[in-house]
C-alpha positions as CSV (number, residue, x, y, z in Angstrom):
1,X,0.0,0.0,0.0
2,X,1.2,3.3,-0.8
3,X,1.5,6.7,1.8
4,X,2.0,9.6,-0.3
5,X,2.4,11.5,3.4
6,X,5.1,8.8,4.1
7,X,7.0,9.2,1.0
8,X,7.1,13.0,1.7
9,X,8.1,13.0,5.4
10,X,10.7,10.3,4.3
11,X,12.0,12.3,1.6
12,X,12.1,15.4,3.9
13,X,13.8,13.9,6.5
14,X,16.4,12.4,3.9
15,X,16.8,15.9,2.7
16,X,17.3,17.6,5.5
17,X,19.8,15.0,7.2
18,X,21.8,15.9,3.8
19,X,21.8,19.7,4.4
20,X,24.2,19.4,7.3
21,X,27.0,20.6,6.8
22,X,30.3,18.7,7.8
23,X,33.3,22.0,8.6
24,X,36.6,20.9,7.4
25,X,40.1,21.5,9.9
26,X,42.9,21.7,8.9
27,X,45.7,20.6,11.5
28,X,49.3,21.8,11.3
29,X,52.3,19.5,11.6
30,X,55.3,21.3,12.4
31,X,58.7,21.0,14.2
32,X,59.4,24.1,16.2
33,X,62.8,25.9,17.3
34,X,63.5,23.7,20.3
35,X,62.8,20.7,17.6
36,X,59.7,19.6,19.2
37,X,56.8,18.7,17.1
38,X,53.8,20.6,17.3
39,X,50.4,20.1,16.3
40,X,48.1,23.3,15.4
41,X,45.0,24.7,14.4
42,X,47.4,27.6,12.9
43,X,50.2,27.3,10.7
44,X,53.5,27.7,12.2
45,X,55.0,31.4,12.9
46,X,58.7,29.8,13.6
47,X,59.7,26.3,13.0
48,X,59.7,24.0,9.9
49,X,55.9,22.9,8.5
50,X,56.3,18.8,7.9
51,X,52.6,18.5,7.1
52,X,49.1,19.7,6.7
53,X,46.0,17.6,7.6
54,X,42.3,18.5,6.4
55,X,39.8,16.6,8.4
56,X,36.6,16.6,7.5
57,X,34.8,17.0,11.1
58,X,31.5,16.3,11.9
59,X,29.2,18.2,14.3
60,X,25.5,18.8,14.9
61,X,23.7,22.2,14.0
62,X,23.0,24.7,16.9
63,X,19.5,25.4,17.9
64,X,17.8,28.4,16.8
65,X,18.2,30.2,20.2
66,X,21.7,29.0,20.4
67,X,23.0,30.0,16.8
68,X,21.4,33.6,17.3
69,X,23.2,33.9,20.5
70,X,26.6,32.6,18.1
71,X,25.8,35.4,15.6
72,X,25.2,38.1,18.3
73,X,28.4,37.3,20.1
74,X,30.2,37.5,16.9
75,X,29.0,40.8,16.2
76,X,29.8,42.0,19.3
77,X,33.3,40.4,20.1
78,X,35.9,40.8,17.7
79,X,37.7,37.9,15.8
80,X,41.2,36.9,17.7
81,X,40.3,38.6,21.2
82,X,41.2,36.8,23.8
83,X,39.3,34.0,24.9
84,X,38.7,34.1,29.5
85,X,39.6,30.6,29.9
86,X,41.7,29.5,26.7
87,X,45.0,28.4,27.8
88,X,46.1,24.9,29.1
89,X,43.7,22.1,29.6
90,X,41.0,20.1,27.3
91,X,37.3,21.6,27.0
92,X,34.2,19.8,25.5
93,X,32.0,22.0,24.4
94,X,29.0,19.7,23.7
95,X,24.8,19.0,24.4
96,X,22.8,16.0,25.3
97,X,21.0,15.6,22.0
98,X,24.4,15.2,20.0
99,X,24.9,12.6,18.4
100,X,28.5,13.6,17.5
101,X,29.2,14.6,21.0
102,X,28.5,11.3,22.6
103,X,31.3,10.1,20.0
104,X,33.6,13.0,21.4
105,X,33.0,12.0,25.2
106,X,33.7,8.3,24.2
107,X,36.7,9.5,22.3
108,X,38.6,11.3,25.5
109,X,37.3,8.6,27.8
110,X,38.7,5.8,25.6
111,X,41.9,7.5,25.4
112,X,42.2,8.8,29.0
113,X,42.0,12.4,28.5
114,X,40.9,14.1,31.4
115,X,38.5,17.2,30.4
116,X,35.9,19.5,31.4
117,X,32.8,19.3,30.1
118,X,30.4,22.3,29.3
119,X,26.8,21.5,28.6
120,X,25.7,24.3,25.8
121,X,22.0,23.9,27.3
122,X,22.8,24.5,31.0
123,X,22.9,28.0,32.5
124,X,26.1,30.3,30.5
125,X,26.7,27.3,28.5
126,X,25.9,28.7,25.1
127,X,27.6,31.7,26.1
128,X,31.3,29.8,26.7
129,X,30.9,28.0,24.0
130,X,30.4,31.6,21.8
131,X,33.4,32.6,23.7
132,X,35.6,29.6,23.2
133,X,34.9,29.3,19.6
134,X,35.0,30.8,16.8
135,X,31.7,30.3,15.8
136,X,31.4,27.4,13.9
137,X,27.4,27.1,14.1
138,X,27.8,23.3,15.8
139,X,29.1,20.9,18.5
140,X,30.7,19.7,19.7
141,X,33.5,22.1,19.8
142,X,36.7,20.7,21.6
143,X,39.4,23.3,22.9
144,X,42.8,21.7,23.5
145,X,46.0,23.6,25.1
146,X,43.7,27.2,23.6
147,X,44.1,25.1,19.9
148,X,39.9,24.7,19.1
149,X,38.3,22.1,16.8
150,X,35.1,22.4,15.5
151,X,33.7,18.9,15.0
152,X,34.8,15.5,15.4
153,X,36.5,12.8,13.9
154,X,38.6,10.4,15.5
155,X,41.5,11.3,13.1
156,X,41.5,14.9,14.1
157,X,41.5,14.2,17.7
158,X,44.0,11.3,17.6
159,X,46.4,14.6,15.7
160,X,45.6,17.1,18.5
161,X,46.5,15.3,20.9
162,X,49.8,13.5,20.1
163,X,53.0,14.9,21.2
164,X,50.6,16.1,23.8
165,X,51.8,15.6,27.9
């Protein structure tokens, strides 16, 4: 039997799913003055560039409330200020309905990595996230050492964090 109403909600849903968009990261390889390697978010200012990575990073879109918030802060705040908070340590920036998130959180567990978790739907959680990132439109968002990827993908992740105490 055929549901004409089916078909369309399917084909919707299909549609939609295909609409969100997957931000690509690009990781820097590098080998700085000391001879360390260092991974980045930014190419290198000093030091010798071995290799560039492009991940493809996956992330769920904001809610309405949330992403207005994003766009106000981002009027309001200029690009490159400095970011309360950024520095040393490992922040999640991630929700309960987040599919992608939930792969994050099993991500840092798996690999031991102690972080802090900031719920984007608890009280002032949308705003750090608009402070800790530079407005990618989705989470999670995972800020490592002040070094921020939007997205995830275990590749990425497994990059930002080697060579990493």
């Amino acid at each position: 039997m055929n549901h004409p109403g089916r078909s369309r909600a399917l084909l919707l849903a299909c549609a939609l799913a295909a609409s969100v968009g997957v931000p690509a990261q690009t990781v820097y390889k590098s080998v700085g003055p000391d001879g360390r390697i260092v991974y980045s978010d930014q190419p290198p200012t000093a030091g010798k560039l071995q290799k560039t990575m492009k991940f493809e990073l996956a992330s769920s879109a904001l809610p309405a409330p949330a992403a207005s918030y994003m766009e106000q802060f981002r009027k309001t705040h200029p690009a490159g200020a400095p970011v309360a908070g950024a520095g040393k340590g490992v922040t999640l920036y991630s929700a309960v309905w987040c599919g992608y998130c939930k792969q994050a959180k099993a991500w840092l567990v798996g690999h031991g990595v102690a972080y802090t978790n900031v719920d984007i739907d608890a009280p002032g959680g949308t705003a750090a996230l608009a402070q800790a990132s530079g407005g990618g439109g989705g989470v999670p968002v995972l800020v490592v050492d002040g070094h921020t990827l939007d997205g995830f993908s275990a590749g990425a992740y497994d990059a930002a964090f080697t060579g990493r105490p």
